[in-house]
KEVEX-910186 format. One line per 5 residues: their letters; for each residue x, y, z of N, C-alpha, C. Coordinates in Angstrom, 2 decimals, m for minus. Layout:
REM residues N
A	X,Y,Z,X,Y,Z,X,Y,Z  ...
REM end
This chain:
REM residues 192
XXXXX	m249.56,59.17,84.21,m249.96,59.45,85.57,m250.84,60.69,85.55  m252.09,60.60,86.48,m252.55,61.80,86.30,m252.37,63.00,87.55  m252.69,63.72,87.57,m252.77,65.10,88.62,m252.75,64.46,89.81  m253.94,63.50,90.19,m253.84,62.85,91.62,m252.95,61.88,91.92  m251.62,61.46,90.77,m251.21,60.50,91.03,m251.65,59.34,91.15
XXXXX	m252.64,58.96,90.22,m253.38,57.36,90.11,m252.53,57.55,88.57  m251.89,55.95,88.69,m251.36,55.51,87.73,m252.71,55.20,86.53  m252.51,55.68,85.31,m253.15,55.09,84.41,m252.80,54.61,83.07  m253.35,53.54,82.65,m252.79,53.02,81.20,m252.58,54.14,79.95  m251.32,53.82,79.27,m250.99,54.99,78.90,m251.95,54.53,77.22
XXXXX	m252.04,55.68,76.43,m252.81,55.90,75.36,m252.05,54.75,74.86  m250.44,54.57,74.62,m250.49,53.55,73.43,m250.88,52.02,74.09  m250.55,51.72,75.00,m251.17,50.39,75.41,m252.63,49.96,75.32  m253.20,51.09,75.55,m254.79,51.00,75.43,m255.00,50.24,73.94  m254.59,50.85,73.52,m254.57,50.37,72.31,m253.90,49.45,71.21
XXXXX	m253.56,48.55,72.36,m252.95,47.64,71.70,m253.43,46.00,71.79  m253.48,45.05,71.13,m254.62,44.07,71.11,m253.59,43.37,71.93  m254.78,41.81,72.66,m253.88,41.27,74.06,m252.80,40.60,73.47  m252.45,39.79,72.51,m250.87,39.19,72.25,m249.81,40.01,71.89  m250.28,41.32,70.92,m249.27,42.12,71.50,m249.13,42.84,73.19
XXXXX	m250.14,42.79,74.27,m249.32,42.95,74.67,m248.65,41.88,75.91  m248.76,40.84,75.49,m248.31,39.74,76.31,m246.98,39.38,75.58  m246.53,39.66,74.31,m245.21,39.46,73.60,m244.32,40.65,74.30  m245.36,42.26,74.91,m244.32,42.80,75.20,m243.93,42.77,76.85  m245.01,41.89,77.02,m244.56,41.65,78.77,m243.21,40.21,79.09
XXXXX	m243.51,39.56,77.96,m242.57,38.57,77.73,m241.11,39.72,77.34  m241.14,40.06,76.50,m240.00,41.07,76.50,m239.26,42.42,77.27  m240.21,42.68,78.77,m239.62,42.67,79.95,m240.38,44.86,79.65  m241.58,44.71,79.06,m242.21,45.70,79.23,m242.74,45.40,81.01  m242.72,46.36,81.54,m243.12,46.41,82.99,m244.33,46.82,82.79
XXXXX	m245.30,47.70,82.01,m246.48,47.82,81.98,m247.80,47.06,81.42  m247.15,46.61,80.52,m247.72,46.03,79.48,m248.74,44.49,79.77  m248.57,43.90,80.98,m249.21,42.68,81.70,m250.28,43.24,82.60  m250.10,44.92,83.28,m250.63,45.68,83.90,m252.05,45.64,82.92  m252.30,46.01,81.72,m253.03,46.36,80.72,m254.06,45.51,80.63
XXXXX	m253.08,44.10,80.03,m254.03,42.84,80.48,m255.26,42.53,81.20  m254.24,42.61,82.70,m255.25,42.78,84.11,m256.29,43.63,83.99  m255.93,44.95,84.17,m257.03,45.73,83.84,m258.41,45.41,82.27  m258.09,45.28,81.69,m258.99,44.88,80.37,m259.81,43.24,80.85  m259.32,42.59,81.97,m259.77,41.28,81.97,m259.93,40.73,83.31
XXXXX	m259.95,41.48,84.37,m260.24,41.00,85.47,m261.41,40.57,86.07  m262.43,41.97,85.32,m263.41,41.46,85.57,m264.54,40.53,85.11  m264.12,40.29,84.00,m264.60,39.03,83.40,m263.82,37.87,83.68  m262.48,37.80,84.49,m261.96,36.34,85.18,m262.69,36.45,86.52  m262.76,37.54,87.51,m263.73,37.37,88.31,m264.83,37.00,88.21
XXXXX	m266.01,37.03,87.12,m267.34,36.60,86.47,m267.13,34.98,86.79  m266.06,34.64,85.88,m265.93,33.03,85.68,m265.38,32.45,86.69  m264.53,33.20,87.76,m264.51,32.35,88.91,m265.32,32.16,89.62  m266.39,33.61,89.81,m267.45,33.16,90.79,m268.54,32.34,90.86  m268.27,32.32,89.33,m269.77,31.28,88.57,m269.22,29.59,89.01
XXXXX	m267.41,29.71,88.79,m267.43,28.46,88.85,m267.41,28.32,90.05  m266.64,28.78,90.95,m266.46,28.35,92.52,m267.62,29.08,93.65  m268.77,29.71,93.10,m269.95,29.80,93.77,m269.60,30.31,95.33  m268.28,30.96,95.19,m267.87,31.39,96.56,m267.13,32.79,96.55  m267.40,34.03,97.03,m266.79,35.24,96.63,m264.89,34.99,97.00
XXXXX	m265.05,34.35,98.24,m263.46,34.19,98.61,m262.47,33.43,98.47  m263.12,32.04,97.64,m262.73,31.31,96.85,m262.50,32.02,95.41  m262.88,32.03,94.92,m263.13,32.91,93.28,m261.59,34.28,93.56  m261.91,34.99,94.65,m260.71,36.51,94.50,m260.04,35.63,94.81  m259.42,34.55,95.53,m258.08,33.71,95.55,m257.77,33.39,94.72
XXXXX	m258.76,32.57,93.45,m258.32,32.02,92.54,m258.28,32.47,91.43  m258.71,34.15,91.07,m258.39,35.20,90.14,m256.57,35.68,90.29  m256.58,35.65,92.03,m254.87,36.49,92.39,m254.56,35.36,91.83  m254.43,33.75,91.86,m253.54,32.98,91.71,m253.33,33.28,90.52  m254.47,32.86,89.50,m254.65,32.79,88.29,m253.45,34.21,87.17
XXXXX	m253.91,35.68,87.41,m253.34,36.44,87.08,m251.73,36.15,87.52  m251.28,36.05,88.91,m249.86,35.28,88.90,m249.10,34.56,88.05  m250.13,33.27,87.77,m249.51,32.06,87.30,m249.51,32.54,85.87  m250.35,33.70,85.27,m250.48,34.03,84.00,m248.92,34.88,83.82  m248.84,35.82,84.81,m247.50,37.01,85.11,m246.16,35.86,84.45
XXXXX	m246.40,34.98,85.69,m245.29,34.39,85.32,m244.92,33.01,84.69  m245.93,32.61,83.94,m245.87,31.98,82.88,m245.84,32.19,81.43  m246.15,33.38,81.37,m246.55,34.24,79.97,m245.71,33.61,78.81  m244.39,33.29,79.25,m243.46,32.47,78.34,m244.27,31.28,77.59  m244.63,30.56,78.06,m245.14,29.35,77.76,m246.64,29.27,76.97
XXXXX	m247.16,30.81,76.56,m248.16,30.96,76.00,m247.70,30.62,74.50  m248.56,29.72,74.03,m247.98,29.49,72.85,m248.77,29.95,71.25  m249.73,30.58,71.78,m250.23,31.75,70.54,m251.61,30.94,69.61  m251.92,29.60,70.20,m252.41,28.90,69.40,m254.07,29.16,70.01  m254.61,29.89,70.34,m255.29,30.13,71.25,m255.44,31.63,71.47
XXXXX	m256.64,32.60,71.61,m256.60,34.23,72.03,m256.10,33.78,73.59  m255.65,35.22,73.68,m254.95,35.68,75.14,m256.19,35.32,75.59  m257.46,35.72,75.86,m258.70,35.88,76.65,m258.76,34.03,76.96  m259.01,33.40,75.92,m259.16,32.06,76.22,m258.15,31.84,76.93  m256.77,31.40,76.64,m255.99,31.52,77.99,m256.16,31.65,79.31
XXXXX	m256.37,33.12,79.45,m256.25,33.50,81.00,m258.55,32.61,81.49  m259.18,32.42,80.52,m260.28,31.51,81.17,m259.63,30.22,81.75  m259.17,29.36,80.97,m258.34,28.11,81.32,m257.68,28.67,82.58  m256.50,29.14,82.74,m255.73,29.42,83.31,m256.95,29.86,85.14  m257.55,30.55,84.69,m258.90,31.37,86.01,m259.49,29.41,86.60
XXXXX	m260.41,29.23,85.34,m260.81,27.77,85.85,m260.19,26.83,86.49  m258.83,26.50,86.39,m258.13,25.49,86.71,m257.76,26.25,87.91  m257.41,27.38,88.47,m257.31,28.08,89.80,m258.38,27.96,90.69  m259.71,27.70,90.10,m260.62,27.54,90.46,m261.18,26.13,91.28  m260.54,25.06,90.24,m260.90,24.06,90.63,m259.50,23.29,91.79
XXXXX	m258.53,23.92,91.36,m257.31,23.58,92.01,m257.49,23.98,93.84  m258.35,25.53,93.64,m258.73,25.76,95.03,m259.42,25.08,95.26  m261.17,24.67,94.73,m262.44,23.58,95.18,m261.66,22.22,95.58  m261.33,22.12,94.99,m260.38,20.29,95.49,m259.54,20.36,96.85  m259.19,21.46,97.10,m258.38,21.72,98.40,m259.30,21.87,99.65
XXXXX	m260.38,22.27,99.38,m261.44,22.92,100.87,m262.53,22.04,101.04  m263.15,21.70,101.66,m264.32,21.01,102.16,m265.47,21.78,101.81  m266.71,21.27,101.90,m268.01,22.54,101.88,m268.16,22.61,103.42  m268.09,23.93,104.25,m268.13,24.04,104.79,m269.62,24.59,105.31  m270.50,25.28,104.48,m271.70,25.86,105.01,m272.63,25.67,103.76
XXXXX	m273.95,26.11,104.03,m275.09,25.53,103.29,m275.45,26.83,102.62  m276.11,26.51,101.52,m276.45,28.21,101.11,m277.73,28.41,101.20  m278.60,27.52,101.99,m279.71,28.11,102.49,m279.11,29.15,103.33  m280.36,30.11,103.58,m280.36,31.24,104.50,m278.98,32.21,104.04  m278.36,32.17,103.48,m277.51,33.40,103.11,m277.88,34.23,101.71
XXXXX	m277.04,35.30,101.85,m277.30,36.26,100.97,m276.79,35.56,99.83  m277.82,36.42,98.48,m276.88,35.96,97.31,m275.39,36.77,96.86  m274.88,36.75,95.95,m273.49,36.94,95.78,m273.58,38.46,95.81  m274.71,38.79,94.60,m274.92,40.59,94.41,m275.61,40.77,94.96  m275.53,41.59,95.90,m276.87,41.95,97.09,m277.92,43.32,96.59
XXXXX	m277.37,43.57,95.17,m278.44,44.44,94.59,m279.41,43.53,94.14  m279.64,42.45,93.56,m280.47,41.73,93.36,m281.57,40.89,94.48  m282.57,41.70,94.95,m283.08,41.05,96.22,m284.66,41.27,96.26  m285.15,40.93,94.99,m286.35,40.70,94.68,m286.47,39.35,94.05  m287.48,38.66,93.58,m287.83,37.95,92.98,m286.62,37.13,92.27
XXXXX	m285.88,37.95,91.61,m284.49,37.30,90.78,m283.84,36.48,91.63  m283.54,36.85,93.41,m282.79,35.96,94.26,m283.21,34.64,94.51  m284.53,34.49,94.35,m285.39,33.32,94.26,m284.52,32.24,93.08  m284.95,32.84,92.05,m284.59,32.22,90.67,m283.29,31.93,90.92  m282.25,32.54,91.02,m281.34,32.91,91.21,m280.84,32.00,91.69
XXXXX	m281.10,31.66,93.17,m280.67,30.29,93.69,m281.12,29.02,93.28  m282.26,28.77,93.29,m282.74,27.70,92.25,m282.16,27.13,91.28  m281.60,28.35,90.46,m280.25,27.67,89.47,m279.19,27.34,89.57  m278.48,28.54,90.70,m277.30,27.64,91.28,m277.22,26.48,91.93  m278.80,26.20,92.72,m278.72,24.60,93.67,m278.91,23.56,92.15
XXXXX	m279.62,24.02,91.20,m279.30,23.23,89.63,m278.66,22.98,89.26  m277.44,24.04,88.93,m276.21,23.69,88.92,m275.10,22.95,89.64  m275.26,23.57,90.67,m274.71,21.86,91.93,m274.84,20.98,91.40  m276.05,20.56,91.49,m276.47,19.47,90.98,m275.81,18.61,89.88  m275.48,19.08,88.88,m274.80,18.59,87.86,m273.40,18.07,87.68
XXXXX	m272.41,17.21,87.57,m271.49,17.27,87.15,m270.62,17.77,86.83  m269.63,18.08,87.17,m268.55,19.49,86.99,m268.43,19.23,85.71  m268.32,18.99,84.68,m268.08,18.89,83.41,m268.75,19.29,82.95  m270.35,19.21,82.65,m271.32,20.05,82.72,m271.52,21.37,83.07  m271.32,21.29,84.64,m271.52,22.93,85.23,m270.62,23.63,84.22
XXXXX	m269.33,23.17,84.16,m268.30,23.93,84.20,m268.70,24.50,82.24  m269.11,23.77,81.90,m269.51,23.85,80.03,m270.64,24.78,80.03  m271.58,24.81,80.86,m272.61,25.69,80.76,m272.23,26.86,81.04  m271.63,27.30,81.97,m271.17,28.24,82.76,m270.40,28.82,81.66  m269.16,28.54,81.42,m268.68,29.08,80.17,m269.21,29.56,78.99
XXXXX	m270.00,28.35,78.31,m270.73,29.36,77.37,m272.38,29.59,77.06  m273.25,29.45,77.83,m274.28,29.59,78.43,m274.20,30.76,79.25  m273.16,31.02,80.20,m273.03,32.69,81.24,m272.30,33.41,80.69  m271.32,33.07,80.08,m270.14,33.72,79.85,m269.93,34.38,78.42  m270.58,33.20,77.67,m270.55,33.41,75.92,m269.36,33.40,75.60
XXXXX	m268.65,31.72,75.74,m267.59,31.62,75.60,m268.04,30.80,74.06  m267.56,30.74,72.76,m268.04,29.55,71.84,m267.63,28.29,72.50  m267.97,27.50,71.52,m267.85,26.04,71.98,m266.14,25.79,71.97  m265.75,26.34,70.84,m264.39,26.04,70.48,m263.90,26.55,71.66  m264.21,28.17,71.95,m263.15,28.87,73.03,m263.55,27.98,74.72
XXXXX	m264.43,27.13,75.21,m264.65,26.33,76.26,m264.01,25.04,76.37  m263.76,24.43,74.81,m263.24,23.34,74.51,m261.60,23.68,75.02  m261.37,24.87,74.43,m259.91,25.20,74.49,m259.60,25.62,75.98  m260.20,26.08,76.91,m260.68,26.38,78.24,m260.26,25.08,79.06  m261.67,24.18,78.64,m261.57,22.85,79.35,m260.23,21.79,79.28
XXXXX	m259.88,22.06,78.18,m258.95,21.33,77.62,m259.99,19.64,77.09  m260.94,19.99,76.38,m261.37,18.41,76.13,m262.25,19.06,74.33  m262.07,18.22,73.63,m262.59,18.07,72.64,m264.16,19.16,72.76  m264.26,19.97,71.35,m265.62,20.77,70.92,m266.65,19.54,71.20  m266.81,18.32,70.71,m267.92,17.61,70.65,m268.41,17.44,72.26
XXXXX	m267.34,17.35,73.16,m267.56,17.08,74.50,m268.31,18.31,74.82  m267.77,19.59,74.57,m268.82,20.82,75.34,m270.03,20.71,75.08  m270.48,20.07,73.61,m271.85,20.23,73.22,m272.44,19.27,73.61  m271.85,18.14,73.72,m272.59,16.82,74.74,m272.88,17.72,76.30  m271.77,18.27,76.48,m271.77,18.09,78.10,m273.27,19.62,78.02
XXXXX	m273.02,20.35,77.52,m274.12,21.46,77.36,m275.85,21.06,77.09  m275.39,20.31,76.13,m277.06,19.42,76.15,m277.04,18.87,77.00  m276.40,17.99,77.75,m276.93,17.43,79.16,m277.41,17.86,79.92  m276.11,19.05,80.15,m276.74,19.48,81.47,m277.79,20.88,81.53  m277.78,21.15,79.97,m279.22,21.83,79.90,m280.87,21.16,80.48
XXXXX	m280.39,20.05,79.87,m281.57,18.88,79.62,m281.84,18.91,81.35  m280.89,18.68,82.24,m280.86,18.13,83.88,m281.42,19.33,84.45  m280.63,20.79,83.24,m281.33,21.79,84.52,m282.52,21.85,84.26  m283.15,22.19,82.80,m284.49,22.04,82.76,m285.50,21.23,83.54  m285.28,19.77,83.84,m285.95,18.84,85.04,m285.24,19.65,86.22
XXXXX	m284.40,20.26,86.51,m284.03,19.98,88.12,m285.14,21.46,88.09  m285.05,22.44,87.34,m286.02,23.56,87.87,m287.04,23.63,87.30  m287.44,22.69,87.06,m288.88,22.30,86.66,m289.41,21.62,88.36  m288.95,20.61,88.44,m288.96,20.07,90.11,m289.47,21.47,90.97  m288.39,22.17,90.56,m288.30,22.95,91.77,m289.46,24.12,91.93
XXXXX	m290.25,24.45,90.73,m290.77,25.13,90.55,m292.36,24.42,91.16  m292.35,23.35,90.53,m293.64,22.05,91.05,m294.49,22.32,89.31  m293.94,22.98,88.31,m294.82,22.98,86.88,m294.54,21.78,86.38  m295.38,20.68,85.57,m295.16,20.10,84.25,m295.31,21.21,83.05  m294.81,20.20,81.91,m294.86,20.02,80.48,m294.14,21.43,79.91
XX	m294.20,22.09,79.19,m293.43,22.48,78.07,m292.77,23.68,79.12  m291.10,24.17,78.93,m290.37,24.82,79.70,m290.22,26.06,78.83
REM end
């Protein structure tokens, strides 16, 4: 704890890699899942927002996600990094919320997600996400992972829960779709 009373991770946890410390949150360390969170939130926030393209969708399905991680931790079975885990675990919160809600509004005319970005990039920017729509959740969801995220193939496979050969099918596809869909959109032919 420091002077102002903001709790902070103590030196030895910092330093300790994520299955140790998910063996010691399983063994009824009270801090030690704390650590986790902190070291990985904001890269489960990254991958929710990419996948669910919605800021208030995505922080719902990060709280769920970190929850269902809290209190499942038992059932982690080591075959797999902690990080891949809690992606699976973020995605499927993700999609578990998208399947529940309707689309309710259009993303013409609204802001983009980071409102520091509001030149030229917001252009692009959307263009790829209406690209991504576009595609197949199996796809989106493969690109997004390791195309945004720089997840390997293996760690997306293990994510998705579907076979390495499937990410690289589904990645060439829907590379291939975005290339035509923002090619369209741009109004250029021939080489991208």
């Amino acid at each position: 704890m420091t002077a102002a009373g903001i709790v902070t991770p103590t030196t030895e946890l910092a330093e300790l890699d994520d299955l140790t410390l998910l063996r010691r949150h399983q063994d009824g360390d009270a801090e030690a899942f704390g650590e986790i969170f902190r070291r990985h939130r904001d890269r489960m926030w990254a991958v929710a927002l990419r996948t669910a393209r919605d800021p208030d969708v995505a922080a719902d399905a990060v709280q769920d996600a970190f929850l269902n991680a809290f209190r499942r931790a038992g059932s982690f079975r080591g075959d797999a990094q902690v990080t891949t885990w809690l992606h699976r675990i973020t995605v499927n919160a993700c999609l578990d919320r998208l399947r529940r809600q309707r689309p309710t509004v259009d993303l013409e005319g609204h802001d983009p997600v980071e409102p520091r970005d509001r030149h030229r990039s917001v252009e692009v920017r959307l263009d790829v996400r209406d690209a991504l729509d576009q595609l197949p959740e199996g796809q989106r969801l493969a690109l997004i992972l390791v195309d945004m995220h720089g997840l390997s193939v293996a760690e997306a496979a293990s994510v998705l829960e579907v076979a390495e050969g499937t990410v690289k099918s589904r990645c060439s596809r829907g590379r291939e779709a975005m290339a035509r869909l923002l090619q369209l959109d741009t109004g250029t032919e021939g080489d991208t």
